[in-house]
LUMPAZA-330752 format. One line per 10 residues: their letters; for each residue x, y, z of C-alpha. Coordinates in pm, whole numbers, plus 50000, padded with zeros to 5 digits. Example, Ala and Ser with C-alpha at 12.3 -4.5 7.8 and 13.67 -1.06 7.14 Angstrom:
residues 2
AS	51230 49550 50780; 51367 49894 50714;
***
This chain:
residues 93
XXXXXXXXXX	64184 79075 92308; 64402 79118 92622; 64361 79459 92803; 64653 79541 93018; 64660 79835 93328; 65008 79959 93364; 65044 80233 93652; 65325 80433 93729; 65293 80705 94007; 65011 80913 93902;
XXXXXXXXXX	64979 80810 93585; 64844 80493 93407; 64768 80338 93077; 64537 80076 92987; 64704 79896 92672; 64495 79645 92424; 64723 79358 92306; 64595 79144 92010; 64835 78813 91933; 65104 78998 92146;
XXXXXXXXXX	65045 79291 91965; 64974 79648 92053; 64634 79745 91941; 64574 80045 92134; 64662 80228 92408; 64463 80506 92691; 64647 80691 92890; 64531 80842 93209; 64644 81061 93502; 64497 81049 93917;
XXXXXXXXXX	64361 81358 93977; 64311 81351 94371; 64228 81001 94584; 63921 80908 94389; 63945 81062 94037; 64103 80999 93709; 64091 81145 93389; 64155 80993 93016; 64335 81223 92874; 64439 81031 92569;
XXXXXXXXXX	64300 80741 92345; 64516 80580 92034; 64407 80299 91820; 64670 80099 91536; 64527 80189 91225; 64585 79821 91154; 64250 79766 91438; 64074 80043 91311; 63704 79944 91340; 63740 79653 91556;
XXXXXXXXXX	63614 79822 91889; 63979 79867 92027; 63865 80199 92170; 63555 80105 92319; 63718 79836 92492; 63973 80018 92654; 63707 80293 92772; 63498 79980 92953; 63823 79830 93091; 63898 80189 93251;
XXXXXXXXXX	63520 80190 93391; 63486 79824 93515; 63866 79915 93716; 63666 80254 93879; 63354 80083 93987; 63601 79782 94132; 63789 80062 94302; 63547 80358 94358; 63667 80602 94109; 63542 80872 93946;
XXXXXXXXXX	63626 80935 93570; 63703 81270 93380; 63656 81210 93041; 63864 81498 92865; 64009 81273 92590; 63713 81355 92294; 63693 81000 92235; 63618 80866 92539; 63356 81164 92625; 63197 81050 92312;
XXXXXXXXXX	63119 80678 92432; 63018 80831 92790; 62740 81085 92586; 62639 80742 92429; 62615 80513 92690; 62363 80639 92999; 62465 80310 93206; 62804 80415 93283; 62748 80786 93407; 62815 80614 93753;
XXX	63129 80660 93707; 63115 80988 93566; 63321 81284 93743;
***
C-alpha cells in the first residue's frame, strides 16, 4: 500500500492507494506554523479491516516528527489510535 501527501495551501490529505486504487483518504488542515489537525478519516468499504486507517494515522505522524509538528487529533478515529498507542503522544498537540 502506497500512502500519498497531497497539500494545498493550508490544507492537506494523506491518500492510501492499493493497485492504483483509492483505499482511503485523511484530510487535514495547518493550524499555525507547527500544528495540524485531522479533521477527517474515510476508509472504502471495499478495505474495511485491512488497517487502511491506521496507516494513514502513522503516515501523518512519521511526516510531523520529520517536520516538527504537532498533531490535533479531532477526527474520532484518529484520537482513538492516539488513546491506544502511548509511543506516539510526541506528537500529540
Amino acid at each position: 500500500m502506497e500512502i500519498q501527501l497531497k497539500e494545498q495551501g493550508n490544507k492537506g490529505s494523506f491518500i492510501a492507494l492499493e493497485d492504483s486504487k483509492k483505499a482511503g483518504e485523511m484530510t487535514h488542515v495547518f493550524a499555525g506554523e507547527k500544528r495540524f489537525i485531522i479533521d477527517h478519516t474515510e476508509v472504502d468499504s471495499t478495505f474495511s479491516g485491512k488497517g487502511v486507517g491506521l496507516k494513514l494515522v502513522m503516515a501523518a505522524v512519521d511526516y510531523a516528527r520529520k517536520e516538527g509538528y504537532q498533531i490535533l487529533p479531532l477526527c474520532p478515529f484518529a484520537k482513538s489510535v492516539f488513546d491506544k498507542r502511548p509511543e506516539i503522544g510526541d506528537v500529540l498537540s
